[in-house]
N, C-alpha and C positions, 0 to 999 in steps of 0.2 A: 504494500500500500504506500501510496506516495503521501508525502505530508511537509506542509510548506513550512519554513523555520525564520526566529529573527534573522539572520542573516542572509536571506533572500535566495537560499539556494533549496534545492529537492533533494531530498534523501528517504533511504526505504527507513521505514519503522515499524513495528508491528503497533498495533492498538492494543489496547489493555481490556478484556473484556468485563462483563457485568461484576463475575465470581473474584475475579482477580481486584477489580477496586472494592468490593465486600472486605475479602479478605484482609486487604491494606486497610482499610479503614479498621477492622476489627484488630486487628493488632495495635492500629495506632493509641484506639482508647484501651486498650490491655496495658500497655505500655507507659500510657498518660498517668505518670503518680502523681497521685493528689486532685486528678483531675482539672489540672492548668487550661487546658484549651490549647497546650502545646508540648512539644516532646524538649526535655536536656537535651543534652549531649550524653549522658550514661543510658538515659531512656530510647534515644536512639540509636545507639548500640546494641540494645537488647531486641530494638523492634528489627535492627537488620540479622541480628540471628536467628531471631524467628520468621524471617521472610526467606533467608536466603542460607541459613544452616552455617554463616560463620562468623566469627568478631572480624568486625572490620578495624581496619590498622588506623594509628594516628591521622596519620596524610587524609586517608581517607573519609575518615570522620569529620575533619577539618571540611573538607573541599563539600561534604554532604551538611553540613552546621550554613557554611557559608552559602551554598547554592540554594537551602531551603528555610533561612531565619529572615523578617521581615523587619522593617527598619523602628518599630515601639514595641519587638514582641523578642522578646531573651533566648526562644528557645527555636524550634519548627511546629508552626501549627498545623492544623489537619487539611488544609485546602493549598499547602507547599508540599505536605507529607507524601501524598497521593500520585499528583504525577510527578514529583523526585523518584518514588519508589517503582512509581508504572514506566518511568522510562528505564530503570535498571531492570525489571523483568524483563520487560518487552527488548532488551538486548541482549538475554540469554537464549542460550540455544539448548532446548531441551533434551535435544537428542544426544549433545559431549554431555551435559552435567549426568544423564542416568549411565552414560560409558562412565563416565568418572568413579560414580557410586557404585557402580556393576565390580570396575576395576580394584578398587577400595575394597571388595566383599570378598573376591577371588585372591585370595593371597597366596593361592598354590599355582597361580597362570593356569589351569584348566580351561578357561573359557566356559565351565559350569559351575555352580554353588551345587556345593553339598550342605548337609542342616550342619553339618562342625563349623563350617564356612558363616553360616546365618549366625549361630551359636558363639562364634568368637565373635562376628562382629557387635553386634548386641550388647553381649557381654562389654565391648570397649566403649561405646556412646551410651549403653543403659544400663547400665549393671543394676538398677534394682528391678528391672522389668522381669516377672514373670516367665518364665523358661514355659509356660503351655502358650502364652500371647503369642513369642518364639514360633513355638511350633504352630500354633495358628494360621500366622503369616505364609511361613515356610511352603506349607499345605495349599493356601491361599494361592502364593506362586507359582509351586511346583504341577504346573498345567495337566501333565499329563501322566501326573504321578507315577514316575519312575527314578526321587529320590536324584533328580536331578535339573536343577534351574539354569536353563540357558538364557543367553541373554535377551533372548526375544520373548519369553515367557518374564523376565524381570520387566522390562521395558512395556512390554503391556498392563502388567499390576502398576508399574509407576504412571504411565500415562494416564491409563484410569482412573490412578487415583488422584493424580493433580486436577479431575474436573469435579471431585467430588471430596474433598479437603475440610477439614476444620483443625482449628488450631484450639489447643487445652496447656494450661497453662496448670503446673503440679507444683504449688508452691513449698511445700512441705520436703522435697528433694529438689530447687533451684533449678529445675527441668522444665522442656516445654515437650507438648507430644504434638505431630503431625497426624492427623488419623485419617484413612479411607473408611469410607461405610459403602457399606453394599449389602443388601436386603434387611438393614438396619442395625446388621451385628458392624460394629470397629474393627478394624485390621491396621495394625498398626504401618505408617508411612516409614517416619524419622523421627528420632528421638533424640534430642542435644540437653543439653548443661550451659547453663550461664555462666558456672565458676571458672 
């Protein structure tokens, strides 16, 4: 899609759909302590790991403070929050971030996930999660149940589940949970740590 910019030239960008500004927005007021009507700078740090699964680095945080604070307001309110965040989506490529996550999983270069494979990883982003949610997933996954998650049986559970997302905030372990739902039951997405 074409879209016209201050600088008077044409470049591709994707738009940011319905669920994807929900989302953003939902995070922002999770994120909003005290309910400011605007995000810190700690506060928005935690809203990009719960948008984007990492702590962004000083620079970074700088050049997002700077790009989304407005000129009587301290922090980022929610109508700079929005498309600051919708154009970082909308410049991710969904297809390397799940190679990424896929590659992340397989720590033996298989090219398949085994459940040790699901099982360490878990264990390293969630260690207090449930070893059946684990197996849940796994199952969830493993399409054609033979005990073996290729990458295109991975990449299908992740696409599916980025269109059907909710963000849960566990405050009791400084965690946030990504979850898929499908026919009502949760399957867990991604699970991080603030600390």
């Amino acid at each position: 899609m074409q879209a016209f910019t201050a600088g008077r030239s044409f470049r591709n960008e994707r738009q940011i759909n319905d669920a994807a500004r929900k989302k953003i927005e939902l995070v922002f007021h999770q994120c909003d302590v005290g309910k400011k009507g605007y995000l810190s700078r700690e506060d928005l740090k935690i809203a990009v790991v719960m948008l984007f699964g990492y702590k962004p680095s000083k620079s970074e945080t700088n050049i997002l403070m700077e790009n989304g604070t407005l000129k009587d307001c301290p922090g980022v309110p929610l109508e700079q929050f929005v498309p600051l965040m919708g154009r970082k989506i909308s410049s991710e490529d969904p297809y390397e971030k799940t190679r990424q996550t896929f590659t992340a999983f397989d720590v033996h270069c298989r090219g398949f996930l085994k459940l040790d494979d699901f099982k360490s990883a878990f264990k390293r982003v969630a260690p207090r999660l449930p070893e059946r949610t684990v197996l849940e997933a796994f199952r969830h996954a493993d399409q054609d149940s033979d005990g073996h998650i290729s990458f295109k049986d991975f990449e299908n559970v992740i696409s599916y589940g980025l269109a059907n997302t909710a963000v849960l905030q566990e405050p009791q372990n400084n965690s946030f949970r990504v979850v898929s739902v499908e026919n009502g039951s949760p399957l867990i997405q991604h699970v991080f740590s603030t600390q």
